[in-house]
C-alpha positions in Angstrom: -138.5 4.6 6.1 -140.3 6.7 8.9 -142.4 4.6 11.0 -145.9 4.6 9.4 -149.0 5.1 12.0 -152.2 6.0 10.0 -155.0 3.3 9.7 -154.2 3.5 5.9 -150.1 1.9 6.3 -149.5 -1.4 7.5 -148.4 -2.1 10.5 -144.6 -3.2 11.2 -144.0 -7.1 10.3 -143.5 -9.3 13.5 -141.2 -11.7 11.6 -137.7 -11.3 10.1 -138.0 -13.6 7.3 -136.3 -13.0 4.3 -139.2 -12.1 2.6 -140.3 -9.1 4.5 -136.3 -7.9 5.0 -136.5 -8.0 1.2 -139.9 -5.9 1.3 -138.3 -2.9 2.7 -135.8 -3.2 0.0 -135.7 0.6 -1.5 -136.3 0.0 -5.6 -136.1 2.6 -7.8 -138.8 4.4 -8.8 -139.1 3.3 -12.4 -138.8 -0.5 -11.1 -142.1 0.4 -8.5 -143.7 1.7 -11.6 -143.4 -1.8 -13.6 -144.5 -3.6 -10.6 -147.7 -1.7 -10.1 -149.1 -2.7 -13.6 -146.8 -5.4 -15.3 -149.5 -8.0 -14.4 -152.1 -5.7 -16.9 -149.6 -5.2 -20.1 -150.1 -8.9 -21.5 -154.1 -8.6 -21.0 -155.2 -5.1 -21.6 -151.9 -2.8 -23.3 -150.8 -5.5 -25.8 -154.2 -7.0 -27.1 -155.5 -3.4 -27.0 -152.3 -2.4 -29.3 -152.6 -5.1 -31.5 -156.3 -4.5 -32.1 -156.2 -0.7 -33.1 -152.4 -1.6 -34.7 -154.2 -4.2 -37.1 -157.8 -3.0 -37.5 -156.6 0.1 -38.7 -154.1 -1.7 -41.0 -157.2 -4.0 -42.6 -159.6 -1.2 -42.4 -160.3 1.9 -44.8 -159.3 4.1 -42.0 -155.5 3.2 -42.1 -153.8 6.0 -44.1 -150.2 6.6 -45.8 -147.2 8.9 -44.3 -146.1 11.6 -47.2 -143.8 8.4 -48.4 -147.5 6.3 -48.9 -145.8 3.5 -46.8 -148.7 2.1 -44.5 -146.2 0.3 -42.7 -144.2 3.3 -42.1 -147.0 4.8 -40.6 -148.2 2.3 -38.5 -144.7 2.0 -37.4 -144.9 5.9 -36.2 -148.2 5.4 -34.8 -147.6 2.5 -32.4 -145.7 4.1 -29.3 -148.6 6.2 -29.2 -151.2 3.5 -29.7 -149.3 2.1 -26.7 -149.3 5.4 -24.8 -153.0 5.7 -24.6 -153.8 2.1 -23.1 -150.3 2.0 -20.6 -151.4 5.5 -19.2 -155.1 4.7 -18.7 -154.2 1.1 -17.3 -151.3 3.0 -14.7 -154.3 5.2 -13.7 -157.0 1.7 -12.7 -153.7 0.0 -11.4 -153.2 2.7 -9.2 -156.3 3.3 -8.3 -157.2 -0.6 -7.5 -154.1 -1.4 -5.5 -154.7 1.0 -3.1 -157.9 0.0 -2.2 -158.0 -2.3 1.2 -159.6 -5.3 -0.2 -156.7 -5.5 -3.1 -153.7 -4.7 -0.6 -154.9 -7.2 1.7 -155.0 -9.8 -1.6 -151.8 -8.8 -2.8 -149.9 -9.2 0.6 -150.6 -13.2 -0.2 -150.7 -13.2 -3.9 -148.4 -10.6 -5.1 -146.2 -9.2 -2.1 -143.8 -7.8 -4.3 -145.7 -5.2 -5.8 -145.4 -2.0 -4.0 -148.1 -1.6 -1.6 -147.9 -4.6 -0.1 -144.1 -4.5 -0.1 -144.4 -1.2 1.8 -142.4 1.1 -0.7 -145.4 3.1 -0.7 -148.2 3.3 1.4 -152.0 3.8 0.7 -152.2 7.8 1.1 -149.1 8.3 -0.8 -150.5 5.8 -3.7 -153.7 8.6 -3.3 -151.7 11.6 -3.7 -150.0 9.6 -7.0 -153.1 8.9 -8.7 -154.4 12.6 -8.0 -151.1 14.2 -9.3 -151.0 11.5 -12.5 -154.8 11.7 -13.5 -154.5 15.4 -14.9 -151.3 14.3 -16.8 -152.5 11.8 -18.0 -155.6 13.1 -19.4 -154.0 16.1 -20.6 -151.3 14.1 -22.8 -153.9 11.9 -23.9 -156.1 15.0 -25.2 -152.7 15.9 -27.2 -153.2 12.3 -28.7 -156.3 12.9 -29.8 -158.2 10.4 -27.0 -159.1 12.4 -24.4 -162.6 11.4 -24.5 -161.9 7.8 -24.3 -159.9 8.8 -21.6 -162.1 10.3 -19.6 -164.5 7.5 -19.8 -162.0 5.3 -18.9 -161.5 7.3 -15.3 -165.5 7.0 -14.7 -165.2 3.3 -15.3 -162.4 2.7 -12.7 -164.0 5.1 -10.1 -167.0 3.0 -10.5 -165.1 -0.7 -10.6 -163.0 0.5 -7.4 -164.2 3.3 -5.4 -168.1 2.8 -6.1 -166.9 -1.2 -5.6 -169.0 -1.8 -9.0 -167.5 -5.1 -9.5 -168.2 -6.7 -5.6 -171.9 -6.7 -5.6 -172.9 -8.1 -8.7 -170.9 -10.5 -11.1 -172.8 -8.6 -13.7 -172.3 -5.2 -13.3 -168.4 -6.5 -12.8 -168.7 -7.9 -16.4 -170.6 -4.9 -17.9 -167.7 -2.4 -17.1 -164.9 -4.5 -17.7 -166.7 -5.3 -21.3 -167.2 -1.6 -21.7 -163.6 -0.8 -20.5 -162.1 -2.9 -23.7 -164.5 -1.4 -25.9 -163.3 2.0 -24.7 -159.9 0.8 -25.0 -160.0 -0.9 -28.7 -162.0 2.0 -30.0 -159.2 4.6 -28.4 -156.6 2.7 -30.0 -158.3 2.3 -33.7 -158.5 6.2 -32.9 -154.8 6.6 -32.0 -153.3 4.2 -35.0 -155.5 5.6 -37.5 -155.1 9.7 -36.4 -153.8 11.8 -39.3 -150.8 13.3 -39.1 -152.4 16.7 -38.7 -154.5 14.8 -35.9 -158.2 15.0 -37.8 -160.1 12.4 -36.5 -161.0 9.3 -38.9 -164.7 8.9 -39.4 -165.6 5.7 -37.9 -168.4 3.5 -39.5 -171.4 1.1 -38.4 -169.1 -1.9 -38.8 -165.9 -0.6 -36.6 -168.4 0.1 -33.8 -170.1 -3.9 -34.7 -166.5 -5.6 -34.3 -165.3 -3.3 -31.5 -168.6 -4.3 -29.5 -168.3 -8.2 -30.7 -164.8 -8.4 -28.8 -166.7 -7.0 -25.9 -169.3 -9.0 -25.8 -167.5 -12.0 -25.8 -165.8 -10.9 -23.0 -168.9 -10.0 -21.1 -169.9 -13.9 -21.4 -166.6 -15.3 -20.5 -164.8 -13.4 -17.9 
C-alpha cells in the first residue's frame, strides 16, 4: 500500500505487533464488505426481515403467487425483503465508519474492520459511499422502496454528518426510532409487493404497530 499522507489516513504504526502486521493484511474485497456492516445484520437486516416477512404473512396485505401458496410467495419475496434493509444499512455503515469520531473508536474496539485496519482509508470510504448511494437507490426504486430509501439517506446524513446523535440523547433516539420505522414499513412494502409491483394499500393499524416497535425503541435505546 502507497504511503498515505492526507490528514484523513492514519499515520504509519510505530509498533510491529502482530496485530497491526495482520492490519495490512490485503483481504478480499467481498471479505472488507462483511466487515464494514456484519456488526448491523443481527440488529437492523434480520429483525427488519423478519418483521415485514411475518406482518405481511399475518396481515390482509400478504398475497398468493399464480400457485395461491403464501408460503411460496413469501419464499420469493425474502431476498428482496433482505435487499432493501442490507443496502440501506451498507450505505449508514459506510457512511459512519468514516467519520473521525468512529475510526478513532473502532481502532480500540473493532480494529479489524476496514478503516481502522487501514485496507481503506477515509477519502476512499467517501468516494465508496458517493459511487454506492445512486446504486443503491436506483435498485431499490426497481423494488418498489425508493422512497423509504431516500429517507433512509436523510436520516444517516443527519445521525453522522449533521452529528444528530452527539448533541442530544434525544434527538439520537428520535432518528434511530424513525430509522426502524422506515425500515419495518419498507420491508412490509417489499414482502407484500405484487408480482406486477402495485403497491399494497397500507391501513391505520400497519402504520399503529409499525410506530409501537418504534416507540419502544425510542424509550429503551
Amino acid at each position: 500500500m502507497a504511503e498515505m499522507t492526507t490528514q484523513d489516513d492514519w499515520e504509519q504504526p510505530t509498533s510491529r505487533t502482530n496485530d497491526a502486521t495482520r492490519a495490512f493484511t490485503p483481504t478480499p474485497p467481498v471479505q472488507s464488505l462483511q466487515d464494514v456492516f456484519q456488526d448491523d445484520f443481527d440488529t437492523f437486516v434480520l429483525p427488519n426481515t423478519v418483521y415485514g416477512i411475518s406482518t405481511a404473512l399475518s396481515s390482509k396485505l400478504a398475497f398468493h403467487d399464480t400457485q395461491g401458496s403464501l408460503v411460496g410467495a413469501m419464499i420469493k419475496r425474502l431476498p428482496l425483503v433482505v435487499f432493501f434493509n442490507w443496502s440501506n444499512v451498507l450505505i449508514f455503515d459506510l457512511a459512519n465508519q468514516r467519520m473521525p469520531d468512529s475510526l478513532e473508536e473502532d481502532s480500540i474496539n473493532k480494529p479489524w474492520r476496514p478503516l481502522p485496519a487501514r485496507r481503506i482509508n477515509q477519502q476512499q470510504t467517501r468516494q465508496l459511499l458517493l459511487f454506492a448511494m445512486p446504486i443503491v437507490l436506483a435498485l431499490n426504486l426497481m423494488v418498489g422502496v425508493w422512497k423509504e430509501t431516500a429517507l433512509l439517506f436523510n436520516l444517516t446524513w443527519i445521525y453522522n454528518d449533521l452529528r444528530g446523535g452527539d448533541d442530544n440523547w434525544l434527538i439520537r433516539n428520535l432518528v434511530i426510532a424513525l430509522a426502524f420505522f422506515i425500515y419495518n414499513l419498507g420491508s412490509l412494502k417489499v414482502a407484500s409487493n405484487t408480482a406486477d409491483g402495485v403497491e399494497p394499500a397500507m391501513d391505520t393499524a400497519t402504520y399503529r404497530w409499525t410506530a409501537l416497535i418504534s416507540a419502544v425503541i425510542f424509550t429503551t435505546m
